[in-house]
SETOR-371853 format. One record per residue: y, x, z of N, C-alpha, C in turn; residue in one letter. Coordinates in steps of 0.1 Angstrom, whole numbers, plus 5000, padded with zeros to 4 digits. Layout:
# SETOR-371853
YXZYXZYXZa
...
***
This chain:
# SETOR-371853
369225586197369625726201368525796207x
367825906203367025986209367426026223x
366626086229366726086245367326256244x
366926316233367626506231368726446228x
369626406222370926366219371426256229x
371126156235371826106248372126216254x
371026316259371326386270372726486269x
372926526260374026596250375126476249x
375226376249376226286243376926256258x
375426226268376226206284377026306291x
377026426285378226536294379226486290x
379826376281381126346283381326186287x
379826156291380426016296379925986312x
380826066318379826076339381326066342x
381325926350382025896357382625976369x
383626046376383726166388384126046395x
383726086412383825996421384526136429x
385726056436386226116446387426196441x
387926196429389026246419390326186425x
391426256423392626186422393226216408x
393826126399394526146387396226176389x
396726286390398126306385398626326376x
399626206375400926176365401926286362x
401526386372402626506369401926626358x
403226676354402826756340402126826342x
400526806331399826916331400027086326x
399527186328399727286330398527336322x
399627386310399327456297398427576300x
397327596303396827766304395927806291x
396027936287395228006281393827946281x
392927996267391227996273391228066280x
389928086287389728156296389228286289x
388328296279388628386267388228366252x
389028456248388628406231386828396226x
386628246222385628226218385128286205x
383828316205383428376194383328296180x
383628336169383128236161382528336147x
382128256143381228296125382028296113x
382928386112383728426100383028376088x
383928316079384028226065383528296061x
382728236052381528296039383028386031x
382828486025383128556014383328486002x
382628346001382328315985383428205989x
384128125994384428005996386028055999x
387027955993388527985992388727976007x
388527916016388527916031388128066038x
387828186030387928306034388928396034x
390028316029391228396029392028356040x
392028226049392928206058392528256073x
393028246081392328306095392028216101x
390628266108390028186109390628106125x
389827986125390027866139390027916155x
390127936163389527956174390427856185x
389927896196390527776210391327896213x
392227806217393727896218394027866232x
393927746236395027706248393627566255x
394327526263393427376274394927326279x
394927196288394927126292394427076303x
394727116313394127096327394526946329x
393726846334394326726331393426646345x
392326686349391526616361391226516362x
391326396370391626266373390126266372x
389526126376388226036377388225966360x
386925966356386525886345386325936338x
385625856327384525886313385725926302x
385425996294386025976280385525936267x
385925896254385125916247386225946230x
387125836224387225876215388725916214x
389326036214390426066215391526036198x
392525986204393525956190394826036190x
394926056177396326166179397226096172x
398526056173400026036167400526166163x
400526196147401026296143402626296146x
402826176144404526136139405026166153x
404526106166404826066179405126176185x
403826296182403126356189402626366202x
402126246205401126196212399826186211x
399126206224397526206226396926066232x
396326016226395725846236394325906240x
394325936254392625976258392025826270x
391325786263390225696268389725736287x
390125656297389525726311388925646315x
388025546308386925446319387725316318x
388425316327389725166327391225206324x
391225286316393025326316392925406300x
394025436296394425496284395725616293x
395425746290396225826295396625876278x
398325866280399025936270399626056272x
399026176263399626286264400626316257x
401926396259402426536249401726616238x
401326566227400626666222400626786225x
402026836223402226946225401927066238x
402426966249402127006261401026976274x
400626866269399426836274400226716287x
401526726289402026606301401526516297x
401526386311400826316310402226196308x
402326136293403826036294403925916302x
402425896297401825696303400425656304x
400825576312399125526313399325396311x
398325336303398125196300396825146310x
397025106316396125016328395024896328x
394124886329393624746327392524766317x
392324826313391524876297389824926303x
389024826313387624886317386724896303x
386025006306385025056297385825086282x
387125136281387325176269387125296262x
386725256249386325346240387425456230x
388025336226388925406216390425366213x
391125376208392825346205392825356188x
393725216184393925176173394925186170x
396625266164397825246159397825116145x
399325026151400024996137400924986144x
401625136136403025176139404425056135x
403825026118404724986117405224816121x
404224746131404124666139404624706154x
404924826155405224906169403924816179x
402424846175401524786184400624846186x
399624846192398524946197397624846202x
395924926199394924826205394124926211x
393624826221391924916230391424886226x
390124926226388724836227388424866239x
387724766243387424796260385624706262x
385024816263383724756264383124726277x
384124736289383124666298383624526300x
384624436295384724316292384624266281x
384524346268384324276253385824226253x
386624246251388024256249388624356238x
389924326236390724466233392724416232x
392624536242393924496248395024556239x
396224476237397124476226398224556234x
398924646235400424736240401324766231x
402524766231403724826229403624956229x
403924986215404025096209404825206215x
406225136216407225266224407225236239x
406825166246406925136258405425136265x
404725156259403425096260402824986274x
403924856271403424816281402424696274x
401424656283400524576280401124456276x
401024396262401624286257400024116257x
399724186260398024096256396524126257x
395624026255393824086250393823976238x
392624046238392123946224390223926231x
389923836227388423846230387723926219x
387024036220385824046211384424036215x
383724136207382424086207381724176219x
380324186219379724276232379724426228x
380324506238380524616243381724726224x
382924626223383324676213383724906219x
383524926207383125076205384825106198x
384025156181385425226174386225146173x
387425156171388525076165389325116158x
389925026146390625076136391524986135x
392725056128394024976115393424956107x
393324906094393724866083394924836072x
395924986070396824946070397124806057x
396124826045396124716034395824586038x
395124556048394824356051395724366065x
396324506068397124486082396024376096x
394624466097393724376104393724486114x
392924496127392324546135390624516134x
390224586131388224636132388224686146x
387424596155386924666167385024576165x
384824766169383124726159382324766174x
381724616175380524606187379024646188x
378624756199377524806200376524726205x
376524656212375924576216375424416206x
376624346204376224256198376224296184x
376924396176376024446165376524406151x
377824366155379324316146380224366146x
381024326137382924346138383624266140x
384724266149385324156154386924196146x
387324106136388424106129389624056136x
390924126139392124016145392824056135x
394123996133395524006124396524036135x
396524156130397824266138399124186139x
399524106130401124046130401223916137x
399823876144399723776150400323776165x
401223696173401923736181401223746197x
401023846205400323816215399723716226x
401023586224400623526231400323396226x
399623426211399023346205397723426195x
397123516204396123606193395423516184x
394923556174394123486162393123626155x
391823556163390523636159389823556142x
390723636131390323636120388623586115x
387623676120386723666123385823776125x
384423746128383123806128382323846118x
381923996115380624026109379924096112x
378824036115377324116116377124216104x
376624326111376124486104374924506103x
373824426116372624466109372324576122x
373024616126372524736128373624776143x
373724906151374824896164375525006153x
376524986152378025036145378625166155x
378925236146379225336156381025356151x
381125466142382725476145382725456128x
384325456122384225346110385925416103x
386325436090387525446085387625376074x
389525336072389225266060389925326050x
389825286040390825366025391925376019x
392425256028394025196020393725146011x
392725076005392624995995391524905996x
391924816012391124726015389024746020x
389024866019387324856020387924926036x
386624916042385924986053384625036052x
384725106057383225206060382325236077x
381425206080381325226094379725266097x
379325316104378225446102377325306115x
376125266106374825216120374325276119x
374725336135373325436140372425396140x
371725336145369925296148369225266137x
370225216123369525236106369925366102x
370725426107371325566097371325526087x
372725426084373325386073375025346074x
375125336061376925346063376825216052x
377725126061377924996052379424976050x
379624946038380824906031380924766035x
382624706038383024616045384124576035x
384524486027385524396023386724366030x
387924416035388424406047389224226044x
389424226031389924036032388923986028x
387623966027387023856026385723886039x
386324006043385224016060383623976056x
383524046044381924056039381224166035x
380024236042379524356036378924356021x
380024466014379124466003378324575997x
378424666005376924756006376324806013x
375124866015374724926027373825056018x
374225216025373825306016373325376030x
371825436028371025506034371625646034x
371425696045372125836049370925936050x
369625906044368526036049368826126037x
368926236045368026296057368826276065x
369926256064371226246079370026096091x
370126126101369726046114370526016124x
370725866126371625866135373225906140x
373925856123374825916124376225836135x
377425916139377925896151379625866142x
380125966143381626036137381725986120x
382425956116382525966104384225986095x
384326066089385826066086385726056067x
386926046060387326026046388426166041x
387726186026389126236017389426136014x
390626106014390925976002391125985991x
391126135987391826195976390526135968x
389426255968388226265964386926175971x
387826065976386625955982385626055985x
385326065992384026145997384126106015x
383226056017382526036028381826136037x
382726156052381626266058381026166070x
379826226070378826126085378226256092x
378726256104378126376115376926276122x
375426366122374426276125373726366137x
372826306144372326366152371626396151x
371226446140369926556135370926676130x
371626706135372526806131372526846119x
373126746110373426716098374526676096x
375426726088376526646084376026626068x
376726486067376026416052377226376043x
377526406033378526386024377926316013x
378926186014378926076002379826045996x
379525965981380725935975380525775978x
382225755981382225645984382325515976x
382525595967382525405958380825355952x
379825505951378325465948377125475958x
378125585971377025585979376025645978x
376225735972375125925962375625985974x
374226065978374926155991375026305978x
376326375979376426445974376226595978x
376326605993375526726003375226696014x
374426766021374026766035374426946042x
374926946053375027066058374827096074x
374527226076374127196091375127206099x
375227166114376027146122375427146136x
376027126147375627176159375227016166x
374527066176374526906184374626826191x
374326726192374926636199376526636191x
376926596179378026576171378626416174x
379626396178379926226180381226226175x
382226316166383026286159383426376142x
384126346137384026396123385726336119x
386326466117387526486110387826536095x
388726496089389026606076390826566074x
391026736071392526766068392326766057x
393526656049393426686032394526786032x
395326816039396226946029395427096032x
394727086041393427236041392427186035x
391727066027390427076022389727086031x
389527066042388227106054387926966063x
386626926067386226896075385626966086x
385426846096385126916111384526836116x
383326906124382226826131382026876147x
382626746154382726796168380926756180x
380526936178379126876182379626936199x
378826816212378726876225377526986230x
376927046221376727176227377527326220x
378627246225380027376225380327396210x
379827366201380827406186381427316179x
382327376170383227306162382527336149x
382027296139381427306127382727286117x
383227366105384427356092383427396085x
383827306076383427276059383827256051x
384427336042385127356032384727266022x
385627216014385427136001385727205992x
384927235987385127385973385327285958x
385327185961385327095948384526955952x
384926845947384426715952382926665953x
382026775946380426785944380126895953x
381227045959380827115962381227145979x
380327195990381327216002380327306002x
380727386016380227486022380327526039x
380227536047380327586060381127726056x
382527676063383227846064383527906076x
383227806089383027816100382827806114x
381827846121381427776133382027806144x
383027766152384227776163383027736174x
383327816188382827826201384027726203x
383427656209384127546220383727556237x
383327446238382527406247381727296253x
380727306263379927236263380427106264x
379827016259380526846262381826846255x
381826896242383026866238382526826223x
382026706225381726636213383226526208x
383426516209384926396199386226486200x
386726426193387626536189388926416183x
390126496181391426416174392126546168x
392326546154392726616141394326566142x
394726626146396526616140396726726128x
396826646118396726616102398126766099x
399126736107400426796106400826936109x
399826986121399727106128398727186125x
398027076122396127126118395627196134x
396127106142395027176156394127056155x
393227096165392227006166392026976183x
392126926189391726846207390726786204x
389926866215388826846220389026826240x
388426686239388326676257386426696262x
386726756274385326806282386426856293x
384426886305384726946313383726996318x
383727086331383227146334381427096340x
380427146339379127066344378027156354x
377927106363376827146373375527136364x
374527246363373127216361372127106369x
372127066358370726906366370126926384x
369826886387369226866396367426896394x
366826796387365926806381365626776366x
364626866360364626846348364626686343x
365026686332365226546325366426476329x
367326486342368126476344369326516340x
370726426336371726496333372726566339x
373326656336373926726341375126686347x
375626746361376426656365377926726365x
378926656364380426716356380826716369x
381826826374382526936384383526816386x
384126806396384826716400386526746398x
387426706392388426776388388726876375x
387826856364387726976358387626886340x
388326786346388126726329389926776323x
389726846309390226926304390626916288x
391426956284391826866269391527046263x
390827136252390927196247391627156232x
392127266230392927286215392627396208x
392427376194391727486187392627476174x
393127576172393827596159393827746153x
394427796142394527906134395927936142x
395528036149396428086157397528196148x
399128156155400028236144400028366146x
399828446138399928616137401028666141x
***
């Protein structure tokens, strides 16, 4: 990771000391005002709908890091990552339903609904903790590998992918395995530190190494890479999301590039610009659009004008440190968490986040 893109990546990972977290309902307010954004190209079908903007936040506070937010379209629920805890939101309203406990250094939240089960990855013990779907109480761990990151379902081999930064693998479990007898399927080495990963429904995975800026294809029942495709000019990619329709592959990189490939050959089919410090990547298949959530404040949409063709139709004002992001597929909003940051101390130094002021933004095509 370059030291211009940590610096950008750490306004959403600074621990607040001296916070208190309340369980009581957060309180829905306005932006504070309408963000500016860069109206849709003229040439591109994404010119006729209106355009994105942040509409509303989420005052939400408490102590701790975040990093990769998951949305339950069906539930309408929010799983936000806080250091050692999993806080569940209202989508809708931003309340706080549950907290799942015990989860240090977590990264990310894995659904299999139709197992009523839920996974962490939790990287400050190499773990990932198994919960109850409607109850969410802690049913189990599983051991994984060093400092597990993204995590995924699989709904075709019905596996859990929790992909480790550190030791530089994937740590395979079988979801229908009963908690108090977990079975770690197995291990595979990537080559490279794995960043975030989706799969297709038809057994493959895909998962973005950063430090090669490459995207390696994963066999999900025989837990074997069978390809690895170079992403230049993309550098250091982070986020990555899927059409399933039109297989096409997006990789948000930190050369503020988003890179589009096909996924069954691995041809990048476009590159387009985007904002920085990017660490997540979404796409709605009933709008055709991807989204590239960069932390110096923008939302980047990119139209799919055809499966060879996209375009940038437009660049949404966010805010600073609001790199990851969670796409509910259903409503077409988009949550983004950040918060507020004091200027460095001294140069080189990162900026330090306001105490109280961590914040769930939402950005959608606001109704007329």
């Amino acid at each position: 990771m370059t030291t211009a893109r940590a610096a950008l990546c750490a306004l959403a990972l600074i621990t607040v000391a001296g916070c208190s977290e309340s369980t009581a309902p957060a309180k829905p307010k306005p932006a504070a005002a309408k963000p500016a954004a860069v109206a849709p190209s003229a040439a591109t079908p994404a010119a006729t709908a209106a355009p994105f903007e942040m509409t509303r936040e989420f005052a939400l506070g408490g102590e701790g890091r975040w990093d990769y937010v998951t949305c339950d379209r069906d539930a309408r629920r929010l799983y936000v990552p806080r250091s050692d805890r999993v806080m569940i939101l209202n989508a809708g309203t931003g309340d706080v339903i549950a907290t799942i406990p015990g989860t240090p250094g977590v990264h990310g939240v894995a659904l299999a609904k139709h197992l009523r089960r839920g996974f962490t990855s939790n990287g400050g013990d190499g773990t990932v903790t198994i919960f109850d779907y409607n109850t969410f109480a802690v049913l189990g761990k599983v051991p994984a590998g060093k400092n597990p990151d993204a995590i995924i379902y699989d709904s075709f081999s019905k596996r859990i992918f929790a992909f480790n930064g550190r030791s530089q693998d994937a740590t395979v479990i079988d979801s229908a395995v009963a908690p108090s007898n977990p079975v770690v399927a197995g291990t595979i080495p990537l080559g490279g530190k794995p960043e975030f990963a989706v799969a297709d429904g038809t057994g493959q995975v895909f998962v973005n190494i950063e430090d090669t800026s490459e995207i390696v294809r994963i066999d999900a029942n025989t837990m074997k890479v069978t390809a690895r495709w170079p992403i230049a000019p993309g550098q250091e990619a982070t986020g990555l999301a899927m059409d399933l329709t039109s297989r096409r592959l997006f990789a948000v990189c930190g050369n503020k590039l988003m890179v589009v490939l096909n996924a069954d050959t691995g041809k990048i089919v476009k590159t387009l610009p985007i904002g920085a410090g990017a660490d997540a990547a979404a796409f709605d298949p009933k709008l055709g659009l991807a989204f590239a959530s960069c932390g110096d404040g923008t939302l980047t949409v990119v139209h799919e004008d055809s499966p060879d063709q996209f375009s940038v139709a437009q660049t949404v004002a966010t805010r600073q440190g609001g790199r990851t992001m969670a796409l509910d597929s259903k409503s077409h909003r988009i949550y983004l968490p950040t918060a507020k940051f004091a200027p460095a101390a001294n140069a080189g130094q990162r900026p330090q986040m306001i105490p109280g002021t961590f914040t769930m933004l939402v950005v959608e095509r606001p109704k007329k």
